[in-house]
Backbone as CSV, one residue per row, in Angstrom:
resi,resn,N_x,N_y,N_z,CA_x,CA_y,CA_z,C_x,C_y,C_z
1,UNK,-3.851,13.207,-55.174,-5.296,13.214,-55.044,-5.827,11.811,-55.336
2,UNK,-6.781,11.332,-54.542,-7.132,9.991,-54.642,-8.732,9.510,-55.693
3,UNK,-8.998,8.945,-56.210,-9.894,8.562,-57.515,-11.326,8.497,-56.529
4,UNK,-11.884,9.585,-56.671,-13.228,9.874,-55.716,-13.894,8.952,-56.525
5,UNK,-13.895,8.723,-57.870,-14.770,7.473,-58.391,-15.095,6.167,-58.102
6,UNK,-14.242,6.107,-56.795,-13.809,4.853,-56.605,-14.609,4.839,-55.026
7,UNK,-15.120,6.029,-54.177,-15.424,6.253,-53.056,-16.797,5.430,-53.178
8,UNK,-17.698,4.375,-52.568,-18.713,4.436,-52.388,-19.448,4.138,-51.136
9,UNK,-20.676,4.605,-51.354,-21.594,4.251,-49.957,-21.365,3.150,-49.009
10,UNK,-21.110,2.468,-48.255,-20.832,2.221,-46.883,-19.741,1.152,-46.911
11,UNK,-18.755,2.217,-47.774,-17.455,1.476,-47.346,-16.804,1.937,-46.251
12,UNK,-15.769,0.644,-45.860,-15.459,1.344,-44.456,-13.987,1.965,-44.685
13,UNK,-13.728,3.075,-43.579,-12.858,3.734,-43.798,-12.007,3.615,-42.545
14,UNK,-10.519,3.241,-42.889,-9.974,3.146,-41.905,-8.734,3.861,-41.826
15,UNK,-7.795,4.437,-40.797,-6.790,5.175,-39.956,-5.592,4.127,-41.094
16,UNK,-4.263,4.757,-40.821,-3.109,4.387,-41.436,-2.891,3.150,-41.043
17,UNK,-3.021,2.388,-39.690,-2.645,1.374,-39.462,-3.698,0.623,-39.648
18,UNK,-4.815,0.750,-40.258,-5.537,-0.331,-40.440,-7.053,-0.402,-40.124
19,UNK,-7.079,0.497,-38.611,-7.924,-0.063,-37.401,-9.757,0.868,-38.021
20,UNK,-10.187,0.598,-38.229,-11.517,0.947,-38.672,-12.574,2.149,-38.101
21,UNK,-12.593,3.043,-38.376,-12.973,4.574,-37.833,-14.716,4.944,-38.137
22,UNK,-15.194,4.223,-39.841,-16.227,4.496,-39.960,-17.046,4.003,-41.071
23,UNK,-17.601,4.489,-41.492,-17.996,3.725,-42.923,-19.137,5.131,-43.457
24,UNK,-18.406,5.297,-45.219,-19.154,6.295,-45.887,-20.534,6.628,-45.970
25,UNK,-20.843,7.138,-45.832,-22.425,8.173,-45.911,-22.169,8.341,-47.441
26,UNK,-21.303,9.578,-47.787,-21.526,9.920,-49.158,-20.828,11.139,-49.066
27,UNK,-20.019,11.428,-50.563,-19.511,12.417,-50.591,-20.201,13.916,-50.751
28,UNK,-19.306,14.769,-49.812,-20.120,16.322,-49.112,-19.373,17.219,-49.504
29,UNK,-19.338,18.288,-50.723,-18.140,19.011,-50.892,-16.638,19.189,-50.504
30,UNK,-15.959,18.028,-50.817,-14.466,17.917,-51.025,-14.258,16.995,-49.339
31,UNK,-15.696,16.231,-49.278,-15.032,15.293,-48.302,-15.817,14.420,-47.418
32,UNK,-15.619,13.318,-47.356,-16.480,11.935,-46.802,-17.048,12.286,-45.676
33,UNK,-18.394,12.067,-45.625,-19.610,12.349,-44.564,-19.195,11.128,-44.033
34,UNK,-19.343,10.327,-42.801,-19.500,9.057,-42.161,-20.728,8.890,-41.928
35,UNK,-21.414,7.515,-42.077,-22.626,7.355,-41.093,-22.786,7.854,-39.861
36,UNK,-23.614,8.041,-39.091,-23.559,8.550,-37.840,-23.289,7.181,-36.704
37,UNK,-24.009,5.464,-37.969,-24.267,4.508,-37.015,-22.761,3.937,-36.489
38,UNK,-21.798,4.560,-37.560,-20.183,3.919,-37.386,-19.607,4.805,-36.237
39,UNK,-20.036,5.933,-36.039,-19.656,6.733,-35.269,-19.577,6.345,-33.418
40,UNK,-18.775,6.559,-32.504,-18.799,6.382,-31.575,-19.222,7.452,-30.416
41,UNK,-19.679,8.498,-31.238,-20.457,9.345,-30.176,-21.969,9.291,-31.295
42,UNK,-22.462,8.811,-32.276,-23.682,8.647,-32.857,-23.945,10.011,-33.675
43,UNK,-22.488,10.854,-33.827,-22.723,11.990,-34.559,-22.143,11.903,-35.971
44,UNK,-22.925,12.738,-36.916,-22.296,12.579,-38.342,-20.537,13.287,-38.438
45,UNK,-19.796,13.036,-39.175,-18.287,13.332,-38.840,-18.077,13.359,-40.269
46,UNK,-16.447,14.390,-40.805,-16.276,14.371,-42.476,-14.787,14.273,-42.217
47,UNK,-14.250,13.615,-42.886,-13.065,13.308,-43.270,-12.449,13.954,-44.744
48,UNK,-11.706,14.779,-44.741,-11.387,15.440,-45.596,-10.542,14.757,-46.944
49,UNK,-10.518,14.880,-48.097,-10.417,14.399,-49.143,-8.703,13.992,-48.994
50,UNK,-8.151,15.646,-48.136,-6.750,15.769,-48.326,-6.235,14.495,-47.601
51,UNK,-6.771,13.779,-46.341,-6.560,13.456,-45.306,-6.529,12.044,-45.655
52,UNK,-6.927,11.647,-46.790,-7.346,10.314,-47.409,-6.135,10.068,-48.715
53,UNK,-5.088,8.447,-47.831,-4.036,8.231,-48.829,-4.261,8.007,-49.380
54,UNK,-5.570,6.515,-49.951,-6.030,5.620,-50.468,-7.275,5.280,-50.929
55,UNK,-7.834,4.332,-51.749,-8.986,3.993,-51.849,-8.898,2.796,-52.875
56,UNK,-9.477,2.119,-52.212,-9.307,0.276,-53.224,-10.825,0.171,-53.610
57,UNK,-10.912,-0.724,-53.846,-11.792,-1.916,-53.918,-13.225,-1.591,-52.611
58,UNK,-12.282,-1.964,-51.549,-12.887,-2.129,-50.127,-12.688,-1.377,-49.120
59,UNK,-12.087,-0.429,-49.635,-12.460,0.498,-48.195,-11.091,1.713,-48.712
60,UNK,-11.692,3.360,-47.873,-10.981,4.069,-48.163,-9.930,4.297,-46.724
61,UNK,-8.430,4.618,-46.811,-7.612,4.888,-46.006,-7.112,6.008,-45.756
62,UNK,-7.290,6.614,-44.642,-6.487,7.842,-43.752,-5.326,7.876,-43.569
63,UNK,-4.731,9.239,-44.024,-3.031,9.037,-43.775,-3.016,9.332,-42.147
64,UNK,-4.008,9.471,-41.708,-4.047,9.770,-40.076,-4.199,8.922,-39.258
65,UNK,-3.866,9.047,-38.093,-3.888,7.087,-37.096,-5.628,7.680,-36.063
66,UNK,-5.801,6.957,-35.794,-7.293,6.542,-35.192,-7.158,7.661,-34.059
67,UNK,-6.305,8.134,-33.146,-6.235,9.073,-32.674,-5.917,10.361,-33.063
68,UNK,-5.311,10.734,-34.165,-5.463,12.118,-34.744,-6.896,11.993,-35.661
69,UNK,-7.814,11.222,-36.248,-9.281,11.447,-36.484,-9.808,11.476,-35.359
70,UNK,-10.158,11.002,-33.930,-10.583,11.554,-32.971,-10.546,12.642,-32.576
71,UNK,-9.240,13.409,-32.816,-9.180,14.803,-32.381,-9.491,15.726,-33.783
72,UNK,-9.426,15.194,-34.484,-9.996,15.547,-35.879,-11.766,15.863,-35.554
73,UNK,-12.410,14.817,-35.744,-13.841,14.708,-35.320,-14.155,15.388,-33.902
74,UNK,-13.320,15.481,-32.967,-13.687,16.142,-32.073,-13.666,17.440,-32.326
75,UNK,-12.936,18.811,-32.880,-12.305,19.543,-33.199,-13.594,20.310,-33.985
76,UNK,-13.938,19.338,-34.632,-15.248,19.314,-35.619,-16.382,19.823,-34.652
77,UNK,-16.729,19.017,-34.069,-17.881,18.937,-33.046,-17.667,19.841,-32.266
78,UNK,-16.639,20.645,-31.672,-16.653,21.822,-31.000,-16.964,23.071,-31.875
79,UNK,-15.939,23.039,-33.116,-16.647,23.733,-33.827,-18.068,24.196,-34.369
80,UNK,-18.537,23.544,-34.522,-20.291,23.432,-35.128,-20.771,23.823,-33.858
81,UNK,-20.847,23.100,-32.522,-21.299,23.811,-31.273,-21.045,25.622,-30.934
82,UNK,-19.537,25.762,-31.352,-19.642,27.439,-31.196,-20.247,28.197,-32.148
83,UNK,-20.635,27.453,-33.451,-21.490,28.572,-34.501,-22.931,28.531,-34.279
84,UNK,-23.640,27.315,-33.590,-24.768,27.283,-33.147,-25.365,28.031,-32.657
């Protein structure tokens, strides 16, 4: 489990290899809201606590690569559309 104390507001959060996915909103019951402005469809997105190896200084890290959070966040967004 990674030191949520350490999570703050608009750090950026990036995929296992590095590549930069979003930047924190704020923590939402057991897991990182993104801005909507980091977002590439302009929608709010959560990254789950489990899903997160790391967290420094400067930014928190995904044990997931930039394409499994896409289908992550997408997955999301279909969801919320069918409970609507």
């Amino acid at each position: 489990m990674v030191d949520t104390t350490l999570i703050r507001e608009r750090m950026p959060v990036v995929d296992c290899e590095g590549r930069r996915v979003g930047t924190v909103d704020h923590l939402d019951a057991g897991r990182i809201k993104l801005t909507r402005a980091g977002s590439s469809d302009g929608h709010h997105h959560y990254l789950p606590l489990s899903e997160v190896s790391s967290v420094d200084e400067a930014k928190v890290t995904s044990q997931l690569t930039f394409e499994e959070l896409e289908d992550l966040f997408r997955s999301e967004g279909e969801r919320s559309h069918a409970e609507g």
